[in-house]
C-alpha positions as CSV (number, residue, x, y, z in Angstrom):
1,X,0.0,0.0,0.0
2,X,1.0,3.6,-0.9
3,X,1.1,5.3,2.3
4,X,1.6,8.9,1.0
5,X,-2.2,8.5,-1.3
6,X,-4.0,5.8,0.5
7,X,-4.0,3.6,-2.2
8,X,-2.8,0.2,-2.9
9,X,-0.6,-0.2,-6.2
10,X,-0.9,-3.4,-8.2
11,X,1.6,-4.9,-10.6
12,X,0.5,-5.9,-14.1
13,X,1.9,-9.2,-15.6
14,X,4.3,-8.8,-18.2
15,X,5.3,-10.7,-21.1
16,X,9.1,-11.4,-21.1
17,X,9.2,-10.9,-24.6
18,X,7.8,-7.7,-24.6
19,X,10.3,-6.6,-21.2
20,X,13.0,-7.6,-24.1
21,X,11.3,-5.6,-26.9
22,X,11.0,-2.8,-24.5
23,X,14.9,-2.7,-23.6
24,X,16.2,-3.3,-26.8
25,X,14.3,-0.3,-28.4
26,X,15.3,1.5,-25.4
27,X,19.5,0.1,-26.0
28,X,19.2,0.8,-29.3
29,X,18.1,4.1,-29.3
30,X,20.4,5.4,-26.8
31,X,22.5,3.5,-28.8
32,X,22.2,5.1,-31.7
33,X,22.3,8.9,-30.4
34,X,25.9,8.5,-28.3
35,X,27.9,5.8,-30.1
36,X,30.2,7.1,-32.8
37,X,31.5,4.9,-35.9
38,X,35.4,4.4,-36.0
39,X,35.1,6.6,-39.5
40,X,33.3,9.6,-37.2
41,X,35.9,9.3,-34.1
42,X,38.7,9.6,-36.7
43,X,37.2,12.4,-38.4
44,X,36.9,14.2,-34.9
45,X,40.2,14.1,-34.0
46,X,41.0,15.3,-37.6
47,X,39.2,18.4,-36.8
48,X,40.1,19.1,-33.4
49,X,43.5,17.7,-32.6
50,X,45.0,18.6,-36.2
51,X,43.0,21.9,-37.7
52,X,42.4,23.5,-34.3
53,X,45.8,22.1,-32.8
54,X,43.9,20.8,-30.0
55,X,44.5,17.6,-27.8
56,X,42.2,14.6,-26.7
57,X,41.8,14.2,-23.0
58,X,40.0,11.7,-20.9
59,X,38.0,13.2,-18.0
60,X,37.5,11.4,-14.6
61,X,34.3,9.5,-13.5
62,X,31.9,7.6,-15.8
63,X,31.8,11.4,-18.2
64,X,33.3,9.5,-21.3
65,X,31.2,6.2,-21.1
66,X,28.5,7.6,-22.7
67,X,30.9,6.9,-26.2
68,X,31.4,10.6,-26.5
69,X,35.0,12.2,-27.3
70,X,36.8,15.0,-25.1
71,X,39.3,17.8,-26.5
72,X,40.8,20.5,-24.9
73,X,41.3,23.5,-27.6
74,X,42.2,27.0,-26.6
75,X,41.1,26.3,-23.2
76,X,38.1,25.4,-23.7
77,X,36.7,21.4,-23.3
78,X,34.6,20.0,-25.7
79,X,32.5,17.2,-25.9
80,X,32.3,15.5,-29.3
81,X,29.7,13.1,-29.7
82,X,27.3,11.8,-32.6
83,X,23.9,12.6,-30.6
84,X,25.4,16.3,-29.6
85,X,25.0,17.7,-32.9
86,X,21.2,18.4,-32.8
87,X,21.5,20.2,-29.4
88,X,24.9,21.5,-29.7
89,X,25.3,25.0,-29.3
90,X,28.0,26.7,-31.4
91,X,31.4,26.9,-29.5
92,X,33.3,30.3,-29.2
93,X,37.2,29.7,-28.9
94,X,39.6,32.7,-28.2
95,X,42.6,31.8,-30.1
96,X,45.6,33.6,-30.9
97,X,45.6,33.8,-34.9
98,X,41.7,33.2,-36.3
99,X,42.7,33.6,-39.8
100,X,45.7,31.0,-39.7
101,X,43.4,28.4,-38.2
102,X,40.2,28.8,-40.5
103,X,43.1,28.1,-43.2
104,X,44.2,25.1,-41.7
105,X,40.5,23.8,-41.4
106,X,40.5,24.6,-45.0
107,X,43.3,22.8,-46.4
108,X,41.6,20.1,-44.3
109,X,38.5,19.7,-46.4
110,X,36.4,21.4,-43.6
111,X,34.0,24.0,-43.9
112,X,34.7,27.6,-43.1
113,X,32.5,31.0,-43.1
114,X,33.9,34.0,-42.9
115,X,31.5,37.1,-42.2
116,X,31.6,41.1,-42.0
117,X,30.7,42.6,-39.4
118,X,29.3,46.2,-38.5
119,X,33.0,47.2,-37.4
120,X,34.1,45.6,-40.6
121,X,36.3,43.0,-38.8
122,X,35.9,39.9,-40.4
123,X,34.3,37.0,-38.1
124,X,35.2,33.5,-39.1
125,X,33.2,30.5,-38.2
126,X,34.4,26.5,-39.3
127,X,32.1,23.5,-39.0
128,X,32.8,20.8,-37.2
129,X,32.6,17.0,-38.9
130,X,29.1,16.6,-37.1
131,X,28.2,20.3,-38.6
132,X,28.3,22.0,-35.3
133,X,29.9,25.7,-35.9
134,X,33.0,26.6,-33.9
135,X,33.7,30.5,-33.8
136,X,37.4,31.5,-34.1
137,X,37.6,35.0,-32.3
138,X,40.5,37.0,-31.9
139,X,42.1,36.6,-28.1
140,X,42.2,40.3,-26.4
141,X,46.0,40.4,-26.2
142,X,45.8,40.2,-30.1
143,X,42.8,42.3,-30.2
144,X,45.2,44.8,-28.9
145,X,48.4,44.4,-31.2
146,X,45.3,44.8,-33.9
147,X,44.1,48.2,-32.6
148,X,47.6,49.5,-32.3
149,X,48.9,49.0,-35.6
């Protein structure tokens, strides 16, 4: 009996084969959002490690069981995974030469956006394998070497 409502709760008989169909839809699909493909985990750490001159870290606890991937790039940690890329936000990184690495991403085969803005810098976005958009920015140390010259 449920003491909190005053009612008594009663289990319903189930099938074991539908218990099974129940988890397996419920494996698979969790499955199928986390889980990358040896072809996708390559090309992350294509993008990441090589164009952006990141590294691949592992973070403590259970964080990485979920089959996701871990960089660190210009301070910032990101979390790479296959069922991320509808949710994602876009990632700002604060690097020290913008232009140089939107070339690199380039020469890599990735995608790369370059904008004007009101101030008539030029903003430059790349995309990620997955799609997700990563925006270079200018660090403020080199912000300042800009405004000087």
């Amino acid at each position: 009996m449920c003491k909190s409502h005053g009612f008594e709760r009663k289990a319903r008989p189930v099938s074991p084969a539908s218990a099974r169909a129940v988890f397996r839809e419920t494996h698979m699909r969790s499955r199928r959002r986390t889980v990358m493909t040896p072809s996708e985990e390559r090309a992350a750490r294509v993008f990441y490690r090589r164009a952006l001159k990141g590294r691949q870290v592992w973070p403590a606890g259970d964080a990485c069981a979920n089959g996701s991937l871990w960089f660190l790039v210009a301070g910032s940690l990101i979390e790479v995974s296959g069922g991320l890329v509808s949710t994602a936000k876009p990632i700002v990184l604060d690097v020290d030469d913008p232009d140089d690495l939107a070339q690199r991403c380039w020469d890599a085969g990735f995608t790369v956006l370059v904008n004007q803005d009101s101030t008539g810098r030029a903003p430059v976005s790349v995309f990620d394998p997955f799609g997700r958009r990563v925006d270079l920015a200018p660090r403020e140390s080199t912000l300042n070497v800009y405004r000087s010259a």
